[in-house]
gemmi code that builds the backbone of each chain (N, CA, C; Angstrom):
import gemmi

chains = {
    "A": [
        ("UNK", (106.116, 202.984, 81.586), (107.564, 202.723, 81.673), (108.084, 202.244, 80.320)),
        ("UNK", (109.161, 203.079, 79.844), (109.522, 202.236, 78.816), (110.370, 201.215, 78.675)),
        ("UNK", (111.340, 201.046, 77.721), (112.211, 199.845, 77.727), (113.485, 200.033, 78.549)),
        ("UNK", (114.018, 201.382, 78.435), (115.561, 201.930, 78.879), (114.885, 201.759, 80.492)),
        ("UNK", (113.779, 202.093, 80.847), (113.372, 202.350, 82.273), (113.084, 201.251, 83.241)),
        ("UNK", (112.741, 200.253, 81.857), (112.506, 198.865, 82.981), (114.326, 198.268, 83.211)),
        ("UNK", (114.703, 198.222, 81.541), (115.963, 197.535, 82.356), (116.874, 198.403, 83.190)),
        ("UNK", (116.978, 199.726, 83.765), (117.389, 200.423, 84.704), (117.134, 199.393, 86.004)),
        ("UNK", (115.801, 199.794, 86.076), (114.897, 199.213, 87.365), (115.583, 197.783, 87.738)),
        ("UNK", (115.506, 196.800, 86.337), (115.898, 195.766, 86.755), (117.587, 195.464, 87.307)),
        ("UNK", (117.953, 196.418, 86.409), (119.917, 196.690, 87.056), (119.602, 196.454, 88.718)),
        ("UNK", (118.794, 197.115, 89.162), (119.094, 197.581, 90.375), (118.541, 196.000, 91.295)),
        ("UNK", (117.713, 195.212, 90.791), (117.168, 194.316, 91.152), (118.643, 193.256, 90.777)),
        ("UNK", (119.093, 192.787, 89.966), (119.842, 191.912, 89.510), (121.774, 191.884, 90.501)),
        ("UNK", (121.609, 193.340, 90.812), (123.140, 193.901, 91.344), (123.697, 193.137, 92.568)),
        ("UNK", (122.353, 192.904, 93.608), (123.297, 192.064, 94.642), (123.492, 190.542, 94.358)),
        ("UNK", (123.098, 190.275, 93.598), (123.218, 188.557, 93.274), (124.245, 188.068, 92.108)),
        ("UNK", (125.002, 189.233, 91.681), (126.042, 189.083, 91.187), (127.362, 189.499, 91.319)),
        ("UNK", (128.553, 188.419, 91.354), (129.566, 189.833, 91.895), (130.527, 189.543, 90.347)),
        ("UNK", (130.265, 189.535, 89.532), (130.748, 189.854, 88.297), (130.849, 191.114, 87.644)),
        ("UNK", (131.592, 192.084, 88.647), (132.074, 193.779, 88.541), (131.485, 194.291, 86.960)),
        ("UNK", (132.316, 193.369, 86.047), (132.515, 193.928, 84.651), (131.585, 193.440, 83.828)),
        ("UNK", (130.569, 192.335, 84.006), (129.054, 192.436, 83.538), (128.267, 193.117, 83.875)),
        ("UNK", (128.169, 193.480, 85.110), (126.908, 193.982, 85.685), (127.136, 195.159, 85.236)),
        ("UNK", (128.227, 196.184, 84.787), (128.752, 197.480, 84.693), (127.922, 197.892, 83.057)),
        ("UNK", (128.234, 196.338, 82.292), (127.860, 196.359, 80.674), (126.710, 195.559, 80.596)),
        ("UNK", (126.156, 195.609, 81.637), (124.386, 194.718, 81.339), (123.533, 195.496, 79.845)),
        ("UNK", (123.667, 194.829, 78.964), (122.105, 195.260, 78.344), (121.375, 194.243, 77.572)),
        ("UNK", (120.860, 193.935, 76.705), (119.491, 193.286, 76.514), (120.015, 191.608, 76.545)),
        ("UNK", (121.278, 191.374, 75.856), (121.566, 190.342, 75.256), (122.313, 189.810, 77.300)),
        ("UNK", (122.305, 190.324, 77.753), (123.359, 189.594, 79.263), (122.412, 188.301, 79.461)),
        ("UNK", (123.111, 187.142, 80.080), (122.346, 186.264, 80.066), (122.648, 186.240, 81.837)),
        ("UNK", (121.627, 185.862, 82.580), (122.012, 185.569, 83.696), (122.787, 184.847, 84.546)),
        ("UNK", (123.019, 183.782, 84.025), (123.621, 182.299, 84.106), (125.019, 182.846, 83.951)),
        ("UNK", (124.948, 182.733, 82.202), (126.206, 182.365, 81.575), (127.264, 183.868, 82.003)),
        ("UNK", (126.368, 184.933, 81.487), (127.529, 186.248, 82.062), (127.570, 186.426, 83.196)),
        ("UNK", (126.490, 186.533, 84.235), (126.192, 187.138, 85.761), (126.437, 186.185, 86.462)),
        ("UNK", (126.935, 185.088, 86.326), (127.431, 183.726, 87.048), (126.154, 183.820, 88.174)),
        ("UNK", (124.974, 184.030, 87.906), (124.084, 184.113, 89.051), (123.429, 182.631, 89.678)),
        ("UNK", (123.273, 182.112, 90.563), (123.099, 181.205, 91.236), (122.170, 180.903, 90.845)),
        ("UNK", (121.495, 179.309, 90.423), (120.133, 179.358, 90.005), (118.770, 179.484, 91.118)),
        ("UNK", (119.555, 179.101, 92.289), (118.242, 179.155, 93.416), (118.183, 180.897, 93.765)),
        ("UNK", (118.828, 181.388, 93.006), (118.936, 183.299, 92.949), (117.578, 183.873, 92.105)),
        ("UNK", (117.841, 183.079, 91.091), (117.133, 183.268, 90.089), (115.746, 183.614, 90.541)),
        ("UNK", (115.188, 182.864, 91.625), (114.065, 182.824, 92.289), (113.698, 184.089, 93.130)),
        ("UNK", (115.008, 184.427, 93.101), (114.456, 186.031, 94.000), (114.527, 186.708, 93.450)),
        ("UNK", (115.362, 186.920, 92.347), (115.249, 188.129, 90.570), (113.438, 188.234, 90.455)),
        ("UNK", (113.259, 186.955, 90.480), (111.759, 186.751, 89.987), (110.724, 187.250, 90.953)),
        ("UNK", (110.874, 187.557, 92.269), (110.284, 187.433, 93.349), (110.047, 188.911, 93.422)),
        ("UNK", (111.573, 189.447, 93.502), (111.934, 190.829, 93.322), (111.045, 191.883, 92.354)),
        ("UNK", (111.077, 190.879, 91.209), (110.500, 191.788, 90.171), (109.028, 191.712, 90.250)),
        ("UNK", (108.336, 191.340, 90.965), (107.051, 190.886, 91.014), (106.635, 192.029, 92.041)),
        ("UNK", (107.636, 192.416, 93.315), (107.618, 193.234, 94.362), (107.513, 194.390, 93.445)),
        ("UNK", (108.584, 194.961, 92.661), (108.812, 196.148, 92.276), (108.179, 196.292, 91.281)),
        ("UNK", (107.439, 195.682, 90.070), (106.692, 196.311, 89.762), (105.450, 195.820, 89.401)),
        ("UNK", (105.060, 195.131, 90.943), (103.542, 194.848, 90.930), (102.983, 193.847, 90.083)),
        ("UNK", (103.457, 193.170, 89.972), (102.644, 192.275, 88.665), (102.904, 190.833, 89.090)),
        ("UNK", (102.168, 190.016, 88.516), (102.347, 188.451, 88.940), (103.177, 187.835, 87.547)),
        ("UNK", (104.306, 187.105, 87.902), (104.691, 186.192, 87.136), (104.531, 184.858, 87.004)),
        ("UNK", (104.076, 184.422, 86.129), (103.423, 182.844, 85.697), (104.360, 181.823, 85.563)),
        ("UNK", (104.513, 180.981, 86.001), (105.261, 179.912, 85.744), (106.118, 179.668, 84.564)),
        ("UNK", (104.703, 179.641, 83.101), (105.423, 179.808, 81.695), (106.258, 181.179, 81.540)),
        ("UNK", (106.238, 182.113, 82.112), (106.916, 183.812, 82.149), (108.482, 183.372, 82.904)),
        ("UNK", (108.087, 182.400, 83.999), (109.466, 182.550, 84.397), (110.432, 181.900, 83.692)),
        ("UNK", (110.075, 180.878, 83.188), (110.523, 180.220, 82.448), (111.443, 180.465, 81.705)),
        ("UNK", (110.993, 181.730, 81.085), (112.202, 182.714, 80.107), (113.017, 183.646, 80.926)),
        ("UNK", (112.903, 183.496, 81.761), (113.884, 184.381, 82.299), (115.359, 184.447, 82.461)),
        ("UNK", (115.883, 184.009, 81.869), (117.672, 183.511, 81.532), (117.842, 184.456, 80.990)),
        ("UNK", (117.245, 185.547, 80.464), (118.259, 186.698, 80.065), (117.363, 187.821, 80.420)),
        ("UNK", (118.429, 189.259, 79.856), (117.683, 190.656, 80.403), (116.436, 190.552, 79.337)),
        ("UNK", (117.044, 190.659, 78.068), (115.843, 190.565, 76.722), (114.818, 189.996, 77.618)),
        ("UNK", (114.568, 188.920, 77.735), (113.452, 188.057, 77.766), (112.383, 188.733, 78.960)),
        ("UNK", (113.512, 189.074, 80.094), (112.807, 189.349, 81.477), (111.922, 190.827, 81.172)),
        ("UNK", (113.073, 191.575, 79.909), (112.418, 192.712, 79.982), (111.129, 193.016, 79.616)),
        ("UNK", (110.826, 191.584, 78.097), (109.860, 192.051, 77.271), (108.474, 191.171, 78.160)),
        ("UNK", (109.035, 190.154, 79.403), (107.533, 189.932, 79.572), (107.098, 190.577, 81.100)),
        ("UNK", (108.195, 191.641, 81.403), (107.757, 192.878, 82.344), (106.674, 193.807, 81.922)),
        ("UNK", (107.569, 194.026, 80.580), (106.715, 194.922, 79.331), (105.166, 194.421, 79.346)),
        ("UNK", (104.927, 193.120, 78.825), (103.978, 192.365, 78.741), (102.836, 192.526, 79.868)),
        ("UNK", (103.329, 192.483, 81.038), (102.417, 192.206, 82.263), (102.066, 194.104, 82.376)),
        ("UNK", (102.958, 194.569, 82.467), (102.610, 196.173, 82.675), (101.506, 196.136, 81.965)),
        ("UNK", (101.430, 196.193, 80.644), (100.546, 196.489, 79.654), (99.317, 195.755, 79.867)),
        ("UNK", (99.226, 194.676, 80.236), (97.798, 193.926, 80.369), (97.299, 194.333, 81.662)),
        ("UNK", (98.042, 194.606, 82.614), (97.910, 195.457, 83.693), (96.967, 197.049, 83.775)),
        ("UNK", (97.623, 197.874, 82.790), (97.416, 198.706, 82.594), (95.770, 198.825, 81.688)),
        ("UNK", (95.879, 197.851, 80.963), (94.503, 197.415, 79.986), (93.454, 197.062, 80.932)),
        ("UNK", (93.698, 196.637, 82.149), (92.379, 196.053, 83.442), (91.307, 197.015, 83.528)),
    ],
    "B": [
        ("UNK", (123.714, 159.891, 79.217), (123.923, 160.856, 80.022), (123.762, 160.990, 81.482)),
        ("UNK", (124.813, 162.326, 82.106), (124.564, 162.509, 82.983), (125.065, 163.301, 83.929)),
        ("UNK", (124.130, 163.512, 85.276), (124.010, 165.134, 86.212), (124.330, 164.518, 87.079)),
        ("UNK", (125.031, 165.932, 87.293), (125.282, 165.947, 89.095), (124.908, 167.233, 90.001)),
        ("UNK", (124.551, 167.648, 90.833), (124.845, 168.933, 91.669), (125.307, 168.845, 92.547)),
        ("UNK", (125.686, 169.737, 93.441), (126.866, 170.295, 94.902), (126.095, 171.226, 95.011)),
        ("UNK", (125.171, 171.474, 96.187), (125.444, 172.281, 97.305), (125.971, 173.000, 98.317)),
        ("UNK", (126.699, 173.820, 98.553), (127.112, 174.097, 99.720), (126.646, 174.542, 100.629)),
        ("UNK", (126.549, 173.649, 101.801), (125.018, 174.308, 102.578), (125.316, 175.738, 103.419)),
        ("UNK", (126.729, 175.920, 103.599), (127.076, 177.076, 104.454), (126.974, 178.587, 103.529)),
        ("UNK", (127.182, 178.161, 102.418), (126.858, 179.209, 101.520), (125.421, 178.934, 100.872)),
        ("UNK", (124.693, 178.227, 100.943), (123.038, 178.282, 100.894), (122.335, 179.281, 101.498)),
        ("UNK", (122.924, 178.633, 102.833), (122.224, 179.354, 104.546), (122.115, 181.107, 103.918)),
        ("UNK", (123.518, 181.565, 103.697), (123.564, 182.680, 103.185), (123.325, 183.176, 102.298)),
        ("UNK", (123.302, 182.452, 100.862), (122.559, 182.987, 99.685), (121.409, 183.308, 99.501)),
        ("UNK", (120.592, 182.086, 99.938), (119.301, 181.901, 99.696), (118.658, 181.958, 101.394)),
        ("UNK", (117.162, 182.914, 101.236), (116.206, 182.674, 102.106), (114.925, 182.186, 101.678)),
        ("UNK", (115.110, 180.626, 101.824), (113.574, 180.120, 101.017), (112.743, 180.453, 101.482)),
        ("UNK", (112.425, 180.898, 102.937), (111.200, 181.181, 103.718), (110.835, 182.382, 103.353)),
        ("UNK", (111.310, 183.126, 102.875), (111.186, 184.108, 101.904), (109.496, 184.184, 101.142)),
        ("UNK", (108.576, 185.142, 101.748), (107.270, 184.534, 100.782), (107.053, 184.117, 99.579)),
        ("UNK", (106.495, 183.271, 98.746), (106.494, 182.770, 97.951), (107.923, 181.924, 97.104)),
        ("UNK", (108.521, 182.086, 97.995), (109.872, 181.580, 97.483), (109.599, 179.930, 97.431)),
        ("UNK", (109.029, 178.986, 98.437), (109.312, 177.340, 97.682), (107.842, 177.130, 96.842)),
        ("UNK", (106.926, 178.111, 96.577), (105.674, 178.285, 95.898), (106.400, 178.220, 94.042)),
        ("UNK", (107.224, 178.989, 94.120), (107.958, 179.312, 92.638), (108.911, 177.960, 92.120)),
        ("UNK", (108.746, 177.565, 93.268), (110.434, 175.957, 92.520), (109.501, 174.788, 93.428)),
        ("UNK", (108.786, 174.346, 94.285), (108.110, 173.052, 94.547), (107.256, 173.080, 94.502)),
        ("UNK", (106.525, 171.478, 93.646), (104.890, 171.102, 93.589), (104.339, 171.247, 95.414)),
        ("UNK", (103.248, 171.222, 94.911), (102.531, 171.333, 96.854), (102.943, 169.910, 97.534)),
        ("UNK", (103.496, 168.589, 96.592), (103.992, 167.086, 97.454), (105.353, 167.645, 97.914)),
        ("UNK", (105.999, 168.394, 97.201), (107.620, 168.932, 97.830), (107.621, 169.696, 98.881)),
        ("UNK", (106.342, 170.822, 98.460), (106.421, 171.822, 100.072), (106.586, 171.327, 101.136)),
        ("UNK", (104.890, 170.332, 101.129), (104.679, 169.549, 102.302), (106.171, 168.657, 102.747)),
        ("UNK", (106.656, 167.601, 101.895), (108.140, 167.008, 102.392), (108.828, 168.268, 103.431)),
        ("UNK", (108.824, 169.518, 102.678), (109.963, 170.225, 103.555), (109.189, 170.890, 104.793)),
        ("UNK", (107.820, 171.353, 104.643), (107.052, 171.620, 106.231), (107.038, 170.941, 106.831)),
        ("UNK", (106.940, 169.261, 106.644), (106.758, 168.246, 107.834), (108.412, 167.803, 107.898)),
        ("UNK", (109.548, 168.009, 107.365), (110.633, 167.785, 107.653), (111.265, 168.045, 108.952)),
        ("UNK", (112.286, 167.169, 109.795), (112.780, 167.584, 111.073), (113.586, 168.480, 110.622)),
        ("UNK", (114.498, 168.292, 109.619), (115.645, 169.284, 108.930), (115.041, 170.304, 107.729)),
        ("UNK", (114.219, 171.260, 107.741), (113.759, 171.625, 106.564), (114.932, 172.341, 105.334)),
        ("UNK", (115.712, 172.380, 106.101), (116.544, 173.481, 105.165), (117.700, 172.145, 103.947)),
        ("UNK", (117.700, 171.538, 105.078), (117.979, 169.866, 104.443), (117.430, 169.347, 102.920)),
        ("UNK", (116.094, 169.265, 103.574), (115.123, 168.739, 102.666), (115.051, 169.607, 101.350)),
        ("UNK", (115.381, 171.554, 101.785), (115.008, 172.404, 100.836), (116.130, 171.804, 99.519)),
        ("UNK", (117.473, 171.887, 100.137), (118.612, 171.884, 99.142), (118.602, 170.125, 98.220)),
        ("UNK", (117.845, 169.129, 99.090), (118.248, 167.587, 98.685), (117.080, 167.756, 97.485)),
        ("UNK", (116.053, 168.582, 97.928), (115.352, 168.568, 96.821), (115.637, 169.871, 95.356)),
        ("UNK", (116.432, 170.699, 95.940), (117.010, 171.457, 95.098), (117.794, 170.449, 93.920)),
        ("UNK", (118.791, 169.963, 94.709), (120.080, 169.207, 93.659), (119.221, 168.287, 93.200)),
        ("UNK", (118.509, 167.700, 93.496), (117.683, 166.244, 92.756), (117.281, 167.011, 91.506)),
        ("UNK", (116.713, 167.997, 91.499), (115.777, 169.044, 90.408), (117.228, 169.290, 89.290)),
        ("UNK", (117.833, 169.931, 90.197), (119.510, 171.194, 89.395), (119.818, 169.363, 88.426)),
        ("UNK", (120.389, 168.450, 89.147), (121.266, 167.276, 88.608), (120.368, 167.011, 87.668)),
        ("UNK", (118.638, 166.620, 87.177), (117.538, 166.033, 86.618), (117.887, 166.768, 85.229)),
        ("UNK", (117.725, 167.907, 85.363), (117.734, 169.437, 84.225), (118.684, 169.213, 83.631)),
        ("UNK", (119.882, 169.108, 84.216), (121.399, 169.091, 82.879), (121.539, 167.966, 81.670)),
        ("UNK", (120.739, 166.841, 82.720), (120.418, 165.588, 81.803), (119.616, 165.912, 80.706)),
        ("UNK", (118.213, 166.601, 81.429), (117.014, 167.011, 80.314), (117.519, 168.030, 79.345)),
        ("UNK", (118.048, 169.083, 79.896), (118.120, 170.194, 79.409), (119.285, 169.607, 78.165)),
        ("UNK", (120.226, 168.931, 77.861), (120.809, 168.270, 77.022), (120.391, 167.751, 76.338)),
        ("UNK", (119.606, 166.674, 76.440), (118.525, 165.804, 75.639), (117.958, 166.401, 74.947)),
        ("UNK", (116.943, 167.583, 75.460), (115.909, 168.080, 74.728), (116.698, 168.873, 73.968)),
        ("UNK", (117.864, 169.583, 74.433), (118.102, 171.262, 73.790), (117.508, 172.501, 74.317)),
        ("UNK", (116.777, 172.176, 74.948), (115.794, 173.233, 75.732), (115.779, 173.853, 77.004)),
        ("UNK", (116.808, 175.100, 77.226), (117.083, 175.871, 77.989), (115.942, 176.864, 78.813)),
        ("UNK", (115.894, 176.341, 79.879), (114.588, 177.067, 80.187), (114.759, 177.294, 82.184)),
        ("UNK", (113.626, 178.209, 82.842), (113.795, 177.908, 84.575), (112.567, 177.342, 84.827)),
        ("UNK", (112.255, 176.414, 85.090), (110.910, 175.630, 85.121), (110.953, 174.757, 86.384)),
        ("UNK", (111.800, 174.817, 87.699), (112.468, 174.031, 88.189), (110.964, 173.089, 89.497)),
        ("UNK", (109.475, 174.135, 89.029), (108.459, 173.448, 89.770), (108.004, 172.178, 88.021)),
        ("UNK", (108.271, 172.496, 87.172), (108.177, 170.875, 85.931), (108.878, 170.150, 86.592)),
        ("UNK", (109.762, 170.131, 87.434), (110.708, 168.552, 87.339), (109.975, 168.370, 88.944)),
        ("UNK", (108.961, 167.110, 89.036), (108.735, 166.426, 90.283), (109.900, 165.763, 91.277)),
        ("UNK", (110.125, 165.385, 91.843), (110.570, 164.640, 92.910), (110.037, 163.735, 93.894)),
        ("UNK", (110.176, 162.462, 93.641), (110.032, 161.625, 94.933), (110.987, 161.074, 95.172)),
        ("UNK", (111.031, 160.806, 96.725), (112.559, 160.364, 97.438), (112.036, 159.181, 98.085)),
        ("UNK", (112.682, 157.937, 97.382), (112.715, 157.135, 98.492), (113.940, 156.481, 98.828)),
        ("UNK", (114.202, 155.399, 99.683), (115.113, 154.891, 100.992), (116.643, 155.415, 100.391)),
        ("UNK", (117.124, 155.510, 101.857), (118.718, 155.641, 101.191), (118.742, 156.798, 99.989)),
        ("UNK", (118.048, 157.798, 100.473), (118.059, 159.075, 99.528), (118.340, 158.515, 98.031)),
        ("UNK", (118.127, 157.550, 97.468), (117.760, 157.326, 95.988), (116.535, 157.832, 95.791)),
        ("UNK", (116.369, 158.917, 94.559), (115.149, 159.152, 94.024), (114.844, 159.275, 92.594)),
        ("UNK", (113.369, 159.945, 92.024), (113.151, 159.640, 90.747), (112.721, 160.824, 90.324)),
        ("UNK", (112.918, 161.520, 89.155), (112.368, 163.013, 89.157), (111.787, 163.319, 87.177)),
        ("UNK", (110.717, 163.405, 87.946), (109.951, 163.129, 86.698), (109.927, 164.688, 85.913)),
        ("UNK", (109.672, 164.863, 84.105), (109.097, 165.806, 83.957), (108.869, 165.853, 82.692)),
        ("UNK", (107.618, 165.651, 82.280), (106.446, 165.724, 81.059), (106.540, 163.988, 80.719)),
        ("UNK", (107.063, 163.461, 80.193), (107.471, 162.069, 80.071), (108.518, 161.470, 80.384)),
        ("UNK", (109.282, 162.255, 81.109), (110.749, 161.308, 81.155), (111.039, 161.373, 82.738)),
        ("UNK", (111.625, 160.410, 82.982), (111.866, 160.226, 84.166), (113.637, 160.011, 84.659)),
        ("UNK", (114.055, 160.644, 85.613), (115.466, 160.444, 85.976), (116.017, 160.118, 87.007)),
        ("UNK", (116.542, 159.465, 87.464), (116.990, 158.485, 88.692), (118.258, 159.247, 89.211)),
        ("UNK", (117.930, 159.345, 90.649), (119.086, 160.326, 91.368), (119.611, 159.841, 92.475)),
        ("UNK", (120.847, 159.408, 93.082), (120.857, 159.059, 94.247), (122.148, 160.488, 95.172)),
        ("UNK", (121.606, 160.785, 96.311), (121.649, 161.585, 96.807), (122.948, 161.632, 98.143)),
        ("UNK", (123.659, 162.582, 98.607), (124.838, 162.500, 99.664), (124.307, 163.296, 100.404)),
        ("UNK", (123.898, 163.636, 101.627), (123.559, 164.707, 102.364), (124.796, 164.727, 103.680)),
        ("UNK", (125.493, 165.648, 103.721), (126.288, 165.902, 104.926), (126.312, 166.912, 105.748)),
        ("UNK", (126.661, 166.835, 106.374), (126.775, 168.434, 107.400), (126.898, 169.744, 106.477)),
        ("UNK", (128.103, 169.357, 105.447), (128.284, 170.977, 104.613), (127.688, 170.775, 103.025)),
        ("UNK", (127.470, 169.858, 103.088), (127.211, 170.112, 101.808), (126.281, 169.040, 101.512)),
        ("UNK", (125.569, 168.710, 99.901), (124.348, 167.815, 99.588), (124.908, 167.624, 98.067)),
        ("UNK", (125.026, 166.667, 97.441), (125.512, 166.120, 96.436), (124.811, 164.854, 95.945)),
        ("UNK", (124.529, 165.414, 94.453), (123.363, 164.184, 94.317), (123.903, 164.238, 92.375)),
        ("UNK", (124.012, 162.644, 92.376), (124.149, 162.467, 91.172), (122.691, 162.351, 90.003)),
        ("UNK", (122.411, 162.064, 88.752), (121.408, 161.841, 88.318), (121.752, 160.859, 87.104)),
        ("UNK", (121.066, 159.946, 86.910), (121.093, 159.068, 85.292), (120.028, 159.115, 84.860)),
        ("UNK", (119.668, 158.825, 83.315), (118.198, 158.074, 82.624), (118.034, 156.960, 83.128)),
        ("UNK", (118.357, 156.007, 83.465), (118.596, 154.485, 83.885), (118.818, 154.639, 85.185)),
        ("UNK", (118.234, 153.459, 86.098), (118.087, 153.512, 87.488), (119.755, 152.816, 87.681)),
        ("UNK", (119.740, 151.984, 86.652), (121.209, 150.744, 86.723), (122.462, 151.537, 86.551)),
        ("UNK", (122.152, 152.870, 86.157), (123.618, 153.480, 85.172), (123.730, 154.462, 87.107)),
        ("UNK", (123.163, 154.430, 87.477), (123.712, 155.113, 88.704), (124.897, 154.455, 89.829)),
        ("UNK", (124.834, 152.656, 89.580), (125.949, 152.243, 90.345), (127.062, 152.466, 89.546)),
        ("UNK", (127.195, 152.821, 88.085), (128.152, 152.755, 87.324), (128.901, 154.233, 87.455)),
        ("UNK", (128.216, 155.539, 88.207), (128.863, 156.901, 87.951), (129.633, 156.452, 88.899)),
        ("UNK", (131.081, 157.225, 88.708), (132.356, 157.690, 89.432), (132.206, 159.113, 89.256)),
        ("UNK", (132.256, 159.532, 91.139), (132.117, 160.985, 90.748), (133.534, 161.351, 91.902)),
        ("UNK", (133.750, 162.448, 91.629), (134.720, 163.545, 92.827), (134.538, 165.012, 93.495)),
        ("UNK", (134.673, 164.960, 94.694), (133.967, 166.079, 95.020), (135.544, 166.749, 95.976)),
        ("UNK", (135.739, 167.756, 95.250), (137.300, 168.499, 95.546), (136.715, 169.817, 96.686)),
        ("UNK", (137.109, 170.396, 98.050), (136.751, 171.863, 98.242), (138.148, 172.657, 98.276)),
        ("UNK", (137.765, 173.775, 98.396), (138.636, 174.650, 98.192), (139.472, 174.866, 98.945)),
        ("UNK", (141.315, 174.908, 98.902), (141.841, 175.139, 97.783), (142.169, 174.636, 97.082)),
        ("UNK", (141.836, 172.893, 97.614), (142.384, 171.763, 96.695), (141.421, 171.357, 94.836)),
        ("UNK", (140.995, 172.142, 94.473), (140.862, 172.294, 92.644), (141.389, 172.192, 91.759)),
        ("UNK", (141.551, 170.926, 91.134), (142.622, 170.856, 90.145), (141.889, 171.691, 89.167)),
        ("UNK", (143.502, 172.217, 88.521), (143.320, 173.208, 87.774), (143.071, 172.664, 86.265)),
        ("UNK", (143.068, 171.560, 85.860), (143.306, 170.876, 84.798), (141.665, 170.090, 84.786)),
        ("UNK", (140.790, 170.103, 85.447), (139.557, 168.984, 85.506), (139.029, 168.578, 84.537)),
        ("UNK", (139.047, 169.927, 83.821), (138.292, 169.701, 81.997), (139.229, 168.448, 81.421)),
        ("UNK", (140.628, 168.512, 81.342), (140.973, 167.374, 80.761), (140.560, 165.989, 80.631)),
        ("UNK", (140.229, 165.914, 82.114), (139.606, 164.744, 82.721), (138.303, 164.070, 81.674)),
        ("UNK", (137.826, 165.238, 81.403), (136.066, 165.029, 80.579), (135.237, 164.421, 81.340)),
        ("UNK", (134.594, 165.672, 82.288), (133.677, 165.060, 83.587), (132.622, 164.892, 82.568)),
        ("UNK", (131.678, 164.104, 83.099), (130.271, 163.850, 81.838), (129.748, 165.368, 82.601)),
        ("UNK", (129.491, 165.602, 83.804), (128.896, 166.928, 84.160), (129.599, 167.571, 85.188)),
        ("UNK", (129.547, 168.368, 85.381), (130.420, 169.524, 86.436), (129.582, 170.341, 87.041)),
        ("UNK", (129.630, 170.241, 88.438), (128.790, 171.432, 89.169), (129.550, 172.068, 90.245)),
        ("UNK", (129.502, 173.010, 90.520), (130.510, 174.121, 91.305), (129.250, 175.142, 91.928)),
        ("UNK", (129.339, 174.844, 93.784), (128.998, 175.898, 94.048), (129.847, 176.472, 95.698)),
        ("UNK", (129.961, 177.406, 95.988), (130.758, 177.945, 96.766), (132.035, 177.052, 97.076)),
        ("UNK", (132.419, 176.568, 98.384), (134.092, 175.849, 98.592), (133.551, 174.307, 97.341)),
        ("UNK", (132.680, 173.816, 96.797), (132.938, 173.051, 96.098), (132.471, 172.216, 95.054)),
        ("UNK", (133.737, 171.557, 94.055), (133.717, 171.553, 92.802), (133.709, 169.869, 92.628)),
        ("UNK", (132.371, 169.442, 91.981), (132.093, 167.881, 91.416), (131.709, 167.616, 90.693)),
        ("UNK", (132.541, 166.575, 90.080), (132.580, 165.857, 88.888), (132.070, 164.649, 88.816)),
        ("UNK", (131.323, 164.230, 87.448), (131.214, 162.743, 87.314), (131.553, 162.118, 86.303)),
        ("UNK", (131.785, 161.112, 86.272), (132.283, 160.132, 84.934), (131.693, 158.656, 84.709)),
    ],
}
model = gemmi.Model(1)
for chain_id, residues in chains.items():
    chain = gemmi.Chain(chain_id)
    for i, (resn, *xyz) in enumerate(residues, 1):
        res = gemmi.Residue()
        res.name, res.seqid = resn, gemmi.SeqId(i, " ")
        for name, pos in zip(("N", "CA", "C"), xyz):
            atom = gemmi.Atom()
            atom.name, atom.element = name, gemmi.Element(name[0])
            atom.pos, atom.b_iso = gemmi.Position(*pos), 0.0
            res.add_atom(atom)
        chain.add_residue(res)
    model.add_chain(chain)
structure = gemmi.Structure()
structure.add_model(model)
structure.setup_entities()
């Protein structure tokens, strides 16, 4: 998967937990969850939950940690795929 | 400094499904789970220990500079009269807590003493002054019908 493909994937994960029409429309690397997606922080927990469902991988405590924006979420999706893939 | 959070529990119910697998695994130590499995009210317990955590963070997260979701780092213990203490790496923060039918509101200080000193307000909707910022709440938290301030 590449980069354009994960944050697709993740669009689709992030969409019901925001109703901010005109971010979610212009999501890309720099969107922050919080500050643009007005997303709930006990939400946040199911972004994380979500993404663990869809693409298989375990997220670590220190991983979630960064998760306040697309950048961050994307590159340690990236991250886990790949060490994944290295097993 | 200092935190506050608002809950709204009618819009909780609906936002959030903590029972959700692994969902209080990701935000409570195994002493928090247990509080909310042996709880008569669990969904209670989920949110009082939510805002104790949310109110702890704005304090920390100021202090340090350090923006982060870490919300199983910040401990919680609750004792009498929903006053509690919420620890995380070295610092510790003193919270005393409102639990009502609709909602859960919990202030936070560094100082156990600076907590009789907050004045806070808790407005629901449609009554929001439109002007609050003027006011200069020390923190502001807003979630569904409502919006609280402290000073």
């Amino acid at each position: 998967m590449n980069k354009e493909e994960i944050i697709e994937a993740l669009k689709t994960i992030i969409e019901p937990y925001s109703e901010e029409v005109t971010a979610l429309a212009h999501i890309d690397e720099n969107t922050d969850f919080i500050n643009d997606l007005k997303i709930n922080s006990a939400n946040l927990v199911d972004i994380v939950l979500d993404v663990e469902e869809k693409f298989n991988i375990e997220i670590d405590n220190d991983s979630m940690a960064k998760m306040l924006t697309v950048k961050a979420t994307v590159e340690i999706i990236a991250q886990k795929l790949e060490a994944h893939a290295g097993q | 400094m200092l935190g506050n959070d608002i809950v709204d529990l009618n819009l909780a119910k609906i936002q959030s499904n903590w029972r959700r697998k692994n969902y209080l695994d990701k935000i409570f130590t195994a002493e928090e789970q247990l509080l909310i499995t042996s709880a008569k009210a669990p969904d209670e317990m989920v949110w009082l220990l939510w805002s104790m955590k949310e109110s702890a963070y704005k304090i920390h997260n100021r202090k340090t500079g350090i923006r982060n979701f870490a919300p199983k780092s910040l401990s919680c213990t609750i004792h009498a009269n929903t006053y509690g203490v919420v620890s995380i790496h070295n610092c510790q923060y003193f919270t005393q807590s409102n639990v009502q039918s609709a909602f859960i509101h919990t202030i936070a200080a560094p100082f156990y003493d600076k907590l009789e000193e907050i004045k806070f307000d808790i407005y629901a909707l449609p009554d929001h002054p439109v002007d609050y910022k003027s006011t200069q709440p020390g923190c502001v938290s807003h979630h569904g019908q409502y919006l609280a301030l402290v000073y």
